[in-house]
C-alpha positions as YAML, in Angstrom:
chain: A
units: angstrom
residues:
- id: 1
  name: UNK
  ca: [-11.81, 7.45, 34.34]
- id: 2
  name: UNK
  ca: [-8.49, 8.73, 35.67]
- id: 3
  name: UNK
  ca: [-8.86, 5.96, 38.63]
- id: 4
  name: UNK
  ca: [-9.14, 3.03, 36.83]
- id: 5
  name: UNK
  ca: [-5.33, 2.13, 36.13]
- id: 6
  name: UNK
  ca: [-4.67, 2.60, 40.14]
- id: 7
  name: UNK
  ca: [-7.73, 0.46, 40.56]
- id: 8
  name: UNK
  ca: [-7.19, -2.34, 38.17]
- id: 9
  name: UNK
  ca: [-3.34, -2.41, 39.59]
- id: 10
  name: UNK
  ca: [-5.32, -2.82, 43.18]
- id: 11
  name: UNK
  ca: [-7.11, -5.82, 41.76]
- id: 12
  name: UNK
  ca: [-5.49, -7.62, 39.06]
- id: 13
  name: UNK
  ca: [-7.98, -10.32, 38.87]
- id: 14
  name: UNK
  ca: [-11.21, -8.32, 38.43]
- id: 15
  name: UNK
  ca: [-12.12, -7.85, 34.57]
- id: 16
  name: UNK
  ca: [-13.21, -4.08, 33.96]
- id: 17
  name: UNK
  ca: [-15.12, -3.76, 30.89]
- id: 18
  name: UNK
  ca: [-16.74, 0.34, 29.93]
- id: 19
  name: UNK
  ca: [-19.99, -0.41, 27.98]
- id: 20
  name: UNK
  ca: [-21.17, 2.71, 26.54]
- id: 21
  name: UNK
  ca: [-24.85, 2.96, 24.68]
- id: 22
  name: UNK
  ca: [-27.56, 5.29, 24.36]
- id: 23
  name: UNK
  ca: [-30.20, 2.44, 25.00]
- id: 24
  name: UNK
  ca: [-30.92, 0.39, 27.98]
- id: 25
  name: UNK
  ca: [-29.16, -2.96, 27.68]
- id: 26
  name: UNK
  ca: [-31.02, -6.27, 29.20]
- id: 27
  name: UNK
  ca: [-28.50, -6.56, 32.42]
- id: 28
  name: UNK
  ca: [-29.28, -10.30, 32.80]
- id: 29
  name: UNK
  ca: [-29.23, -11.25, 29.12]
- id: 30
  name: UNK
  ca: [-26.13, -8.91, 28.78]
- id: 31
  name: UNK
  ca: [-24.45, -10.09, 32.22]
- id: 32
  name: UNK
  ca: [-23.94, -6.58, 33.32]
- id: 33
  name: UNK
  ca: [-22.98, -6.70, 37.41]
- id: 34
  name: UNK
  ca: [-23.08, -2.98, 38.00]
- id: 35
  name: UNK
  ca: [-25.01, -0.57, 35.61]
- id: 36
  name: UNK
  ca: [-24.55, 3.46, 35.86]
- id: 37
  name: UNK
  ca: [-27.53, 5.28, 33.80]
- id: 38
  name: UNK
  ca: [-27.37, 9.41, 33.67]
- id: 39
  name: UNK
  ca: [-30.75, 10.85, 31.86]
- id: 40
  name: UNK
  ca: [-34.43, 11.27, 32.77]
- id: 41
  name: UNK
  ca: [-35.98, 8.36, 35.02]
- id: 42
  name: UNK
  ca: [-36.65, 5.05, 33.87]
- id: 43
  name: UNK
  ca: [-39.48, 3.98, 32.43]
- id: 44
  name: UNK
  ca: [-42.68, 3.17, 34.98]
- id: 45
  name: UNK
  ca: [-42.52, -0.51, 35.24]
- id: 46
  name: UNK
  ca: [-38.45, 0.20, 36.16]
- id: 47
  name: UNK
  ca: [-37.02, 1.19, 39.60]
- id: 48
  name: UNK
  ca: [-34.41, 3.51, 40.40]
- id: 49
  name: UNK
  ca: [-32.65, 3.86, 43.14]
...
């Protein structure tokens, strides 16, 4: 967290948006680019990498 405002000043035209949630949002429905997830693995039918 203490990088973002040197980031964002690097690139002014990328929106940053900080989606926090205890569930697993639908990335396509949602249109999530880049998804962090900290916790136990996925479910089975999920991939992590």
């Amino acid at each position: 967290m203490p990088l973002l405002p040197d980031f964002a000043a690097l690139y002014p035209d990328l929106a940053l948006d900080l989606v926090l949630t205890d569930g697993a949002p639908d990335l396509v429905e949602e249109r999530i680019d880049v998804a962090l997830r900290l916790g136990p693995p996925p479910a089975a039918g999920l991939r992590a990498v």
